[in-house]
PDBQT receptor file of N, H, CA, C and O in Angstrom, charges set to zero:
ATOM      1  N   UNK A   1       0.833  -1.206   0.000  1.00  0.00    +0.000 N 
ATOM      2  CA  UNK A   1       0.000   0.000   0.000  1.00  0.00    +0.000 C 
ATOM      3  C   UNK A   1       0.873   1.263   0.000  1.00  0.00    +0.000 C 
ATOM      4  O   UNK A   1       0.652   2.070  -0.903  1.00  0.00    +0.000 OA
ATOM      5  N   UNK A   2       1.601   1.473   0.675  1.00  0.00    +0.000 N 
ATOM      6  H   UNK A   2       1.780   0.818   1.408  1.00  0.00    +0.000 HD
ATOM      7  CA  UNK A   2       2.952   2.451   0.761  1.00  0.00    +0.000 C 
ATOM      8  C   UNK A   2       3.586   2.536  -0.610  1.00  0.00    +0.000 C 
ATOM      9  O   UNK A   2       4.051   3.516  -1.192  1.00  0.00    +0.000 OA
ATOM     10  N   UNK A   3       3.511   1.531  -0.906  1.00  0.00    +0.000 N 
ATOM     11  H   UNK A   3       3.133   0.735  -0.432  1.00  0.00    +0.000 HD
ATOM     12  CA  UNK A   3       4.573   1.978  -2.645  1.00  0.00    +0.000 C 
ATOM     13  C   UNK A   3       3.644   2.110  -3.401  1.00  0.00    +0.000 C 
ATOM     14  O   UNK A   3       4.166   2.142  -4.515  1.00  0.00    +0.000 OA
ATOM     15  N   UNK A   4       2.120   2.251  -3.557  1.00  0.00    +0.000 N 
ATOM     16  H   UNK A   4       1.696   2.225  -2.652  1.00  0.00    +0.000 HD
ATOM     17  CA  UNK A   4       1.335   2.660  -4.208  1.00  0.00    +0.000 C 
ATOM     18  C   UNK A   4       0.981   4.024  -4.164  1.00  0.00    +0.000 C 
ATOM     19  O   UNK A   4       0.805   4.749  -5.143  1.00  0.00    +0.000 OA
ATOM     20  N   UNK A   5       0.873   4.373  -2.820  1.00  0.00    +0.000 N 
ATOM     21  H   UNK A   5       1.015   3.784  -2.025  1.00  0.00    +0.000 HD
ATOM     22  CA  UNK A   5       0.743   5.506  -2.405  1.00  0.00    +0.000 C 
ATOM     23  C   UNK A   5       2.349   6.921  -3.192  1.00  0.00    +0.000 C 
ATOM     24  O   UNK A   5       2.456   7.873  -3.964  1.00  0.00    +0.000 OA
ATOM     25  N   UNK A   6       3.133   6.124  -2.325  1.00  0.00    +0.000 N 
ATOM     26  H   UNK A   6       3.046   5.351  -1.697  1.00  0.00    +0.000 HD
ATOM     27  CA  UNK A   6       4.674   6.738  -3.179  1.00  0.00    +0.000 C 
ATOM     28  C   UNK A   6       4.566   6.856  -4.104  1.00  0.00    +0.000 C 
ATOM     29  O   UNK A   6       4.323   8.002  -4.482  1.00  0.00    +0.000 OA
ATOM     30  N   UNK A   7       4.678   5.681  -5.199  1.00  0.00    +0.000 N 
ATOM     31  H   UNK A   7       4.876   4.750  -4.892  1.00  0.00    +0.000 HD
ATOM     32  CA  UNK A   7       4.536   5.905  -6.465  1.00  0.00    +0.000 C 
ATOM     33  C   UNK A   7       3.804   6.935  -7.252  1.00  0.00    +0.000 C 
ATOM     34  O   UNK A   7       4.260   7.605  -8.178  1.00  0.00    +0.000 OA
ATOM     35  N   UNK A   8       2.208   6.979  -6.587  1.00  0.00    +0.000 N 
ATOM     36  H   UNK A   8       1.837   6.436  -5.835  1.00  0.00    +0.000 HD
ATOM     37  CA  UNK A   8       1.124   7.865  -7.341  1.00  0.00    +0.000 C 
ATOM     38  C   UNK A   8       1.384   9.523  -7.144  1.00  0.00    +0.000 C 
ATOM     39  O   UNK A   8       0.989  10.411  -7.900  1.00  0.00    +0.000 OA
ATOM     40  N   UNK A   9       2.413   9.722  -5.514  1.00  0.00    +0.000 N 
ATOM     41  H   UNK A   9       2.734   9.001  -4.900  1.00  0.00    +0.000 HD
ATOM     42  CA  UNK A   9       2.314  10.891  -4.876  1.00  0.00    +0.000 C 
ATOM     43  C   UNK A   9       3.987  11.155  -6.310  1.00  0.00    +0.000 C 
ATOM     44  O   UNK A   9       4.126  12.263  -6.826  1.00  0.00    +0.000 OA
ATOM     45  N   UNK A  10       4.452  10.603  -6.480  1.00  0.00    +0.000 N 
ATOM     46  H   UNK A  10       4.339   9.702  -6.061  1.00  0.00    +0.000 HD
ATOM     47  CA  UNK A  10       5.956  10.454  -7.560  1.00  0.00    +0.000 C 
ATOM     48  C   UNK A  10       5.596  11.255  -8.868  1.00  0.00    +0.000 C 
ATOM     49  O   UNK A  10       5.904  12.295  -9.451  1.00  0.00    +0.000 OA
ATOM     50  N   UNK A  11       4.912  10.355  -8.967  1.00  0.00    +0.000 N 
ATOM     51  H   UNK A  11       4.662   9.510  -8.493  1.00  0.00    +0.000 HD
ATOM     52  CA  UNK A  11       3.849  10.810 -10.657  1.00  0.00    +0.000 C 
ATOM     53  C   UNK A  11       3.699  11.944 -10.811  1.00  0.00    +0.000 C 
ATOM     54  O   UNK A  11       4.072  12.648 -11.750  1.00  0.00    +0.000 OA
ATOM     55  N   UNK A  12       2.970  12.292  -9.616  1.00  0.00    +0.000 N 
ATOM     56  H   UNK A  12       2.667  11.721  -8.853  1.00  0.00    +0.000 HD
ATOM     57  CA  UNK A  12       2.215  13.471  -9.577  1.00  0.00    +0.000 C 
ATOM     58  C   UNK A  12       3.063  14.788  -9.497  1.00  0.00    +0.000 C 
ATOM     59  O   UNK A  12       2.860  15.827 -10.125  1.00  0.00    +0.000 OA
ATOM     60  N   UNK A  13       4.091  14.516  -8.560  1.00  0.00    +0.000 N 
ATOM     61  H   UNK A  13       4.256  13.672  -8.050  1.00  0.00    +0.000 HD
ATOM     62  CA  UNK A  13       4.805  15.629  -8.390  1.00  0.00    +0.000 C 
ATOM     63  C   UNK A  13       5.745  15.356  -9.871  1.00  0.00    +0.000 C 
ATOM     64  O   UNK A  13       6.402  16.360 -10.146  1.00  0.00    +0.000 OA
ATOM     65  N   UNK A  14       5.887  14.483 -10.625  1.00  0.00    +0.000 N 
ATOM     66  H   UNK A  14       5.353  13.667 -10.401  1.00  0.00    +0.000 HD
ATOM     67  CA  UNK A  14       6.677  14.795 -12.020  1.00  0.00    +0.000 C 
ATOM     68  C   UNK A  14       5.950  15.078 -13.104  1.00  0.00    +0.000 C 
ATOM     69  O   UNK A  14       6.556  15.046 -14.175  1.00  0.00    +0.000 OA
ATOM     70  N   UNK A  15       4.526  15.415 -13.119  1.00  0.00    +0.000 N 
ATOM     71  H   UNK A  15       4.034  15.442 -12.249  1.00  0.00    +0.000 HD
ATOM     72  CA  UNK A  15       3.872  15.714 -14.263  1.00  0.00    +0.000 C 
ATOM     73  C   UNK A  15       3.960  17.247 -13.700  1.00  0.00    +0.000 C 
ATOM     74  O   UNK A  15       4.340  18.148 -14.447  1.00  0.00    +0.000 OA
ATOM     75  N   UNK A  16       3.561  17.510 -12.247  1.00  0.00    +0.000 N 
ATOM     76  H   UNK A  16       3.252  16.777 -11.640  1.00  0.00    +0.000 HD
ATOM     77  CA  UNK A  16       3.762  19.097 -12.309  1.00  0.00    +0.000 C 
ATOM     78  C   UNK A  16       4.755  19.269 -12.453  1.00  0.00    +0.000 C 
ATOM     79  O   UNK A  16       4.830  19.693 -13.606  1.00  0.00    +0.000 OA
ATOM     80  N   UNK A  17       5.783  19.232 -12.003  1.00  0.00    +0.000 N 
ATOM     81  H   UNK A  17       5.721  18.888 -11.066  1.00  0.00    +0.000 HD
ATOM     82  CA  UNK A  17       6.756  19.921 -12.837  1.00  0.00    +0.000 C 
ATOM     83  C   UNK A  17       7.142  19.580 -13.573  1.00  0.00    +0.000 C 
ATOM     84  O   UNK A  17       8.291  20.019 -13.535  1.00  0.00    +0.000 OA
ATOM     85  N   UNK A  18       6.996  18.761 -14.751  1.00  0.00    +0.000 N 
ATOM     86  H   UNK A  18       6.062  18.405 -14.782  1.00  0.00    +0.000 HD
ATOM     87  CA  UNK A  18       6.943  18.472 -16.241  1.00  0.00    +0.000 C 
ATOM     88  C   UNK A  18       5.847  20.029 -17.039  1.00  0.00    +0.000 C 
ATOM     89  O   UNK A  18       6.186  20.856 -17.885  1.00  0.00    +0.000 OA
ATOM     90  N   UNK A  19       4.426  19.843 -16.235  1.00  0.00    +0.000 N 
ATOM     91  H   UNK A  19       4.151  19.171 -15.547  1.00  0.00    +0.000 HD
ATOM     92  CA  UNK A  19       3.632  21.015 -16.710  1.00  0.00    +0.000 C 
ATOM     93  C   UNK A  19       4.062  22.309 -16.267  1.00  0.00    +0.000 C 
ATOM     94  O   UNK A  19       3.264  23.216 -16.504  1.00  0.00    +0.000 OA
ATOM     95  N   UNK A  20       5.061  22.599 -15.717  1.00  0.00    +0.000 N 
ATOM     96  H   UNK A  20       5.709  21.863 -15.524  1.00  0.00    +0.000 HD
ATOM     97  CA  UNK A  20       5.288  23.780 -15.591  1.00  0.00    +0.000 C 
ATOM     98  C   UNK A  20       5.973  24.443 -15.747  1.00  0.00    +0.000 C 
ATOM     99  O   UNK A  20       6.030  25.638 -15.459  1.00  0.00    +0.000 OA
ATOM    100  N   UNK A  21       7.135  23.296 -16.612  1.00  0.00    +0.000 N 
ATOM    101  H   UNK A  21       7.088  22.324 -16.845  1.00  0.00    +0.000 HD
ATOM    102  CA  UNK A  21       8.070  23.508 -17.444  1.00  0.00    +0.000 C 
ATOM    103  C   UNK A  21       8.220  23.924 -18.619  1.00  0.00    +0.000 C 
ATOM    104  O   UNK A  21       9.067  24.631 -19.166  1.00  0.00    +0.000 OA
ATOM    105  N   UNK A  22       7.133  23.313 -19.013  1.00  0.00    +0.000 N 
ATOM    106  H   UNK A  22       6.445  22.739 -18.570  1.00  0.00    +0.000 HD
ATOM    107  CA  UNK A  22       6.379  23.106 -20.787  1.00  0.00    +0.000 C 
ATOM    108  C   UNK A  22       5.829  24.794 -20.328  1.00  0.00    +0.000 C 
ATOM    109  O   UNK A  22       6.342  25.753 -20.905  1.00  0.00    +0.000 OA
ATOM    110  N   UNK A  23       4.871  24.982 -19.365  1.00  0.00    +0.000 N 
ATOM    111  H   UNK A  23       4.454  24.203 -18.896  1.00  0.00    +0.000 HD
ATOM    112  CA  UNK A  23       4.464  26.437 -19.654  1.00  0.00    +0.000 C 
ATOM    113  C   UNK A  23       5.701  27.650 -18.875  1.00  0.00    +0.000 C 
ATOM    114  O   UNK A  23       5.326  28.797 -18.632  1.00  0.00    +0.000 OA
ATOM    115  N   UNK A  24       6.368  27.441 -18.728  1.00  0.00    +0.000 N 
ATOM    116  H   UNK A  24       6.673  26.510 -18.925  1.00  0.00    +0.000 HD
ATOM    117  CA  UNK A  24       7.368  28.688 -18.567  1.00  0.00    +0.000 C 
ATOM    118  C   UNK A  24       8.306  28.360 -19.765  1.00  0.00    +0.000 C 
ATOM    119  O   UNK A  24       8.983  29.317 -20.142  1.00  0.00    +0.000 OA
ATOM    120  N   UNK A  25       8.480  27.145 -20.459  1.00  0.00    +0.000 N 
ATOM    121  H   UNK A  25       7.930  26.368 -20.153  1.00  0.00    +0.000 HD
ATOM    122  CA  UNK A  25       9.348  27.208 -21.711  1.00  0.00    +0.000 C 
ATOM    123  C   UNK A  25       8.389  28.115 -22.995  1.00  0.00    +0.000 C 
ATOM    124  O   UNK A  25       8.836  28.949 -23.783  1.00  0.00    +0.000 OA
ATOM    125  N   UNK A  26       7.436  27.783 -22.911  1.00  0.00    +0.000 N 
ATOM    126  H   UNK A  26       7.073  27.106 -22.271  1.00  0.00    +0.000 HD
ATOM    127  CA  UNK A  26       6.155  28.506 -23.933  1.00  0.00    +0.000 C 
ATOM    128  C   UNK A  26       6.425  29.846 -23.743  1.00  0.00    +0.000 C 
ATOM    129  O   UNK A  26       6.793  30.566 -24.671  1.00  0.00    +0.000 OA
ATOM    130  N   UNK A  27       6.237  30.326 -22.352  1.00  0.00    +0.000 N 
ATOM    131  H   UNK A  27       5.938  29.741 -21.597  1.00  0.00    +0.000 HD
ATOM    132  CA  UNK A  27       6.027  31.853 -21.711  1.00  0.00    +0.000 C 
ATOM    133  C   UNK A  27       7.306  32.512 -22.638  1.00  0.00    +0.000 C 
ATOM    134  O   UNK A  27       7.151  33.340 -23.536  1.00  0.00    +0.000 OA
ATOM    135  N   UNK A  28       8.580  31.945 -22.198  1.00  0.00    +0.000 N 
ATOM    136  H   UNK A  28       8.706  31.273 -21.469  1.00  0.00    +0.000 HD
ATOM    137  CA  UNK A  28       9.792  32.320 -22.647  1.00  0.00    +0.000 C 
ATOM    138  C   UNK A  28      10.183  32.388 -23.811  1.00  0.00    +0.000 C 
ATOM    139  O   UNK A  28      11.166  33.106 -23.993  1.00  0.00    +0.000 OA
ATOM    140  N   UNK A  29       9.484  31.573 -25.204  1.00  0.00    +0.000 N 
ATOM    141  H   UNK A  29       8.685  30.989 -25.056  1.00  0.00    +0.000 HD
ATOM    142  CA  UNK A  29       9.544  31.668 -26.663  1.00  0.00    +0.000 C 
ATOM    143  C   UNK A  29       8.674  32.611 -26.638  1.00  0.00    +0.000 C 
ATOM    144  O   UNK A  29       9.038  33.474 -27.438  1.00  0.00    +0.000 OA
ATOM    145  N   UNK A  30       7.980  32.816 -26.273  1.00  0.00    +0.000 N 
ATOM    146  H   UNK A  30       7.685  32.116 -25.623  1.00  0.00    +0.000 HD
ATOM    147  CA  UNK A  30       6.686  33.968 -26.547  1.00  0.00    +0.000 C 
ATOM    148  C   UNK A  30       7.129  35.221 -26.371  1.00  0.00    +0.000 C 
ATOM    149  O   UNK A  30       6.682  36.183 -26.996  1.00  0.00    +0.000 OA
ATOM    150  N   UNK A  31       8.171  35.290 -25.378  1.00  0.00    +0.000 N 
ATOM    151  H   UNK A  31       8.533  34.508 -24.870  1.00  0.00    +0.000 HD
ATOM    152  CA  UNK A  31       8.956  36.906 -25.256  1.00  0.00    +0.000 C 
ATOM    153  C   UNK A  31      10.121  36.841 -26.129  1.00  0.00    +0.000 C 
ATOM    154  O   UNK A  31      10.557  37.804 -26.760  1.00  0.00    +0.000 OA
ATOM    155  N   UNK A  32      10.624  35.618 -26.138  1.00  0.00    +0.000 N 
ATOM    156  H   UNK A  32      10.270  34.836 -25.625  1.00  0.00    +0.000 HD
ATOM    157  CA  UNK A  32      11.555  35.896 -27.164  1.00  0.00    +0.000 C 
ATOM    158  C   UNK A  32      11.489  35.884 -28.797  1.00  0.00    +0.000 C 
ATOM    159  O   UNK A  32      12.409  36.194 -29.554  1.00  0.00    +0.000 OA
ATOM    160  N   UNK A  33      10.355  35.511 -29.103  1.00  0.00    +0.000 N 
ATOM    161  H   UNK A  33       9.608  35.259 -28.488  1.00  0.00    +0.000 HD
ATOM    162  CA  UNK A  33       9.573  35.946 -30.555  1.00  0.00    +0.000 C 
ATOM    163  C   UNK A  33       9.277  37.119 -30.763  1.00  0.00    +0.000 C 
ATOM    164  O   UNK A  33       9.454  37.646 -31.861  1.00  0.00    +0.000 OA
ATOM    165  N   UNK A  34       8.743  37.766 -29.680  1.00  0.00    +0.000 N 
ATOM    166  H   UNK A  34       8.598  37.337 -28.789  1.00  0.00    +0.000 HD
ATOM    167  CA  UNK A  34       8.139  39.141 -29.593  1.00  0.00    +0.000 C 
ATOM    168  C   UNK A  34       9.444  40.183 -29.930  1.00  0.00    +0.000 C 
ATOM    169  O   UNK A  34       9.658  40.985 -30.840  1.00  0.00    +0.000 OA
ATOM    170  N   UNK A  35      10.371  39.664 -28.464  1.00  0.00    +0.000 N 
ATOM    171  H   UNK A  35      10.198  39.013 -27.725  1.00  0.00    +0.000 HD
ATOM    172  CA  UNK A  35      11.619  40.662 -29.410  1.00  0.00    +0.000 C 
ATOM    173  C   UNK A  35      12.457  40.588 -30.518  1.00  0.00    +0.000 C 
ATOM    174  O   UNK A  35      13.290  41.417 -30.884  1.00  0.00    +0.000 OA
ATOM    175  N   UNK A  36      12.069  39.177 -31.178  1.00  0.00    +0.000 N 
ATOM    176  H   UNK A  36      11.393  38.503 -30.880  1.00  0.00    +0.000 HD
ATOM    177  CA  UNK A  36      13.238  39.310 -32.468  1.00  0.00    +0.000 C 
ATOM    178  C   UNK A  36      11.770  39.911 -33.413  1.00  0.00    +0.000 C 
ATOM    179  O   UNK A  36      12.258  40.490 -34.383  1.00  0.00    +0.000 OA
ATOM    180  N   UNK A  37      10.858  39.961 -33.467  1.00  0.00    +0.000 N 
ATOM    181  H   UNK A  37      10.460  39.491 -32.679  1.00  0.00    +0.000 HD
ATOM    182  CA  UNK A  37       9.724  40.203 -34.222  1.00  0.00    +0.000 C 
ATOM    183  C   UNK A  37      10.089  41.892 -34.063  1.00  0.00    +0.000 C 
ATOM    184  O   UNK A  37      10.342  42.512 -35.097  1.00  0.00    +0.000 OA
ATOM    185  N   UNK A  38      10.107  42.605 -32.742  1.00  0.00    +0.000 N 
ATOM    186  H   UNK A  38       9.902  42.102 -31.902  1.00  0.00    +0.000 HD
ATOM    187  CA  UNK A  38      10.394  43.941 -33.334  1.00  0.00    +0.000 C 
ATOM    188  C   UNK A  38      11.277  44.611 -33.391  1.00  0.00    +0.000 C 
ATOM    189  O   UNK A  38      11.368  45.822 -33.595  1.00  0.00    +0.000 OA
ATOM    190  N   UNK A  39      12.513  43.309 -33.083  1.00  0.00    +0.000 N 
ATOM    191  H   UNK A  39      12.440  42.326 -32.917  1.00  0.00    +0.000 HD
ATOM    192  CA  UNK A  39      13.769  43.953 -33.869  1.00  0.00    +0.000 C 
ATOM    193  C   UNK A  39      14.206  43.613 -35.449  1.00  0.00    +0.000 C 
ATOM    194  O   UNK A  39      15.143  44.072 -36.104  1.00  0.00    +0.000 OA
ATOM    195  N   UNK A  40      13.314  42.766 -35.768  1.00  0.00    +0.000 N 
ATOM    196  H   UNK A  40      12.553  42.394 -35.236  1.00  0.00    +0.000 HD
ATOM    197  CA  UNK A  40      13.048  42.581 -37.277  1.00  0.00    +0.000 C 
ATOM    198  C   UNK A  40      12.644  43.677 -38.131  1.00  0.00    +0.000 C 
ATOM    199  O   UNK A  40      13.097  44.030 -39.219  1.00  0.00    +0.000 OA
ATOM    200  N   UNK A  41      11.533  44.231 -37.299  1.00  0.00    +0.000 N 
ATOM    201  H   UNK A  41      11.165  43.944 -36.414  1.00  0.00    +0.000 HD
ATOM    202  CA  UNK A  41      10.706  45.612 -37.738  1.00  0.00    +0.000 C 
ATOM    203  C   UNK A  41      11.718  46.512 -37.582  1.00  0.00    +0.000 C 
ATOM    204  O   UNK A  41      11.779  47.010 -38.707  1.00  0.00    +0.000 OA
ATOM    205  N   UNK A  42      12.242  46.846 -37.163  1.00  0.00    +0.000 N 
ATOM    206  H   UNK A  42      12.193  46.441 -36.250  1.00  0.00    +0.000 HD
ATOM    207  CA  UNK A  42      13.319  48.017 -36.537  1.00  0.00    +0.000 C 
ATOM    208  C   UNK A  42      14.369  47.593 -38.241  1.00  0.00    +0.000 C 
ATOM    209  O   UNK A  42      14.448  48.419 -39.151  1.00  0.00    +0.000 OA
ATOM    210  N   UNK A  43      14.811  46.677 -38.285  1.00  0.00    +0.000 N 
ATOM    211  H   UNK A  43      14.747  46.007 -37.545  1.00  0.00    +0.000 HD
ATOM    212  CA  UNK A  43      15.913  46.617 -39.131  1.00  0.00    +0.000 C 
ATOM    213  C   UNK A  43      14.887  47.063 -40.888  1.00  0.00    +0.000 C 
ATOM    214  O   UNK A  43      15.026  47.969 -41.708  1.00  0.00    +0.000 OA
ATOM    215  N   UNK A  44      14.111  46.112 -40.807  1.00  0.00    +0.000 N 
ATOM    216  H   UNK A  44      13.998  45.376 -40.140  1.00  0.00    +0.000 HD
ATOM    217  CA  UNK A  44      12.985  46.304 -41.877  1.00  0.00    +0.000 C 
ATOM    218  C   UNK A  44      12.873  47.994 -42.210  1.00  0.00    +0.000 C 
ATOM    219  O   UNK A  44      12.930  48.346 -43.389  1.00  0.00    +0.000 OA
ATOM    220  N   UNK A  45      12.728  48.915 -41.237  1.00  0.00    +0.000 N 
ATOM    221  H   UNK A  45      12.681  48.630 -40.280  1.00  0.00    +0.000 HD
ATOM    222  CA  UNK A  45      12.519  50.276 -41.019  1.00  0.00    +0.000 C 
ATOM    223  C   UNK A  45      13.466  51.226 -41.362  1.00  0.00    +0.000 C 
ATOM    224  O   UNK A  45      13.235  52.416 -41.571  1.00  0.00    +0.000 OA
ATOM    225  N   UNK A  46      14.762  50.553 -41.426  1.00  0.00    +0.000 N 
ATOM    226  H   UNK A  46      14.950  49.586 -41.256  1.00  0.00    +0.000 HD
ATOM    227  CA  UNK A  46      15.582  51.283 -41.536  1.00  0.00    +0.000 C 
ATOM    228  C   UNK A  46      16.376  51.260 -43.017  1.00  0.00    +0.000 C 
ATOM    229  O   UNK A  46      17.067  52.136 -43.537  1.00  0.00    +0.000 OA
ATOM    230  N   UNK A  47      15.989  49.838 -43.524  1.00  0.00    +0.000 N 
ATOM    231  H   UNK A  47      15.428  49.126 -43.101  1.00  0.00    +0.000 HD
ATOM    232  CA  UNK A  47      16.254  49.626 -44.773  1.00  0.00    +0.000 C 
ATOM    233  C   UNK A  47      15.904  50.376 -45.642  1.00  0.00    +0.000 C 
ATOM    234  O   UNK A  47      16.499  50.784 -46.639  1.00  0.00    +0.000 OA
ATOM    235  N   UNK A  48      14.465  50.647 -45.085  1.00  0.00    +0.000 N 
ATOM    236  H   UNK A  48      13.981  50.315 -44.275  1.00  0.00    +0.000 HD
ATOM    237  CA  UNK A  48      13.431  51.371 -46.123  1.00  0.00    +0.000 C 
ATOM    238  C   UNK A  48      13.463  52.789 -46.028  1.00  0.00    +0.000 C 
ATOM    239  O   UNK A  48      12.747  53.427 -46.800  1.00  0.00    +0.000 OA
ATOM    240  N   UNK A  49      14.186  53.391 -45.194  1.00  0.00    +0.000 N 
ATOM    241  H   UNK A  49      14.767  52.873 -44.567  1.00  0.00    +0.000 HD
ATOM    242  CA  UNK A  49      14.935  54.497 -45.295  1.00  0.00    +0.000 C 
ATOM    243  C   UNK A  49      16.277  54.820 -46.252  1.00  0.00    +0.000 C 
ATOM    244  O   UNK A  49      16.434  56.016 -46.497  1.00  0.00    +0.000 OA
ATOM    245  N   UNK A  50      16.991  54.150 -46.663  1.00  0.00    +0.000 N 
ATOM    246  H   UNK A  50      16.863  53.178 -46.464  1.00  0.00    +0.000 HD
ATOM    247  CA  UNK A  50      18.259  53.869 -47.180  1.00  0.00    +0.000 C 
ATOM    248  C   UNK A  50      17.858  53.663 -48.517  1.00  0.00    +0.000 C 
ATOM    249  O   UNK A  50      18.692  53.377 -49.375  1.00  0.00    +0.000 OA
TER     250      UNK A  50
């Protein structure tokens, strides 16, 4: 009963932090898209000046 218990309480604590990994890795492409996206624009901007 104990290693059932362990086991399930195991799981559990490795899917959360499996899930909360996956969403702070997401969070973190999402800012880092954002800034190459408007430093893309920035370079784009300046071309079109030239």
């Amino acid at each position: 009963m104990m290693v059932i218990v362990f086991s399930i309480c195991f799981f559990t604590l490795f899917f959360g932090v499996m899930m909360f990994g996956n969403h702070m890795s997401h969070t973190l492409e999402t800012i880092v898209n954002k800034r190459a996206d408007e430093h893309l624009l920035q370079i784009e901007q300046q071309l079109k000046k030239n």
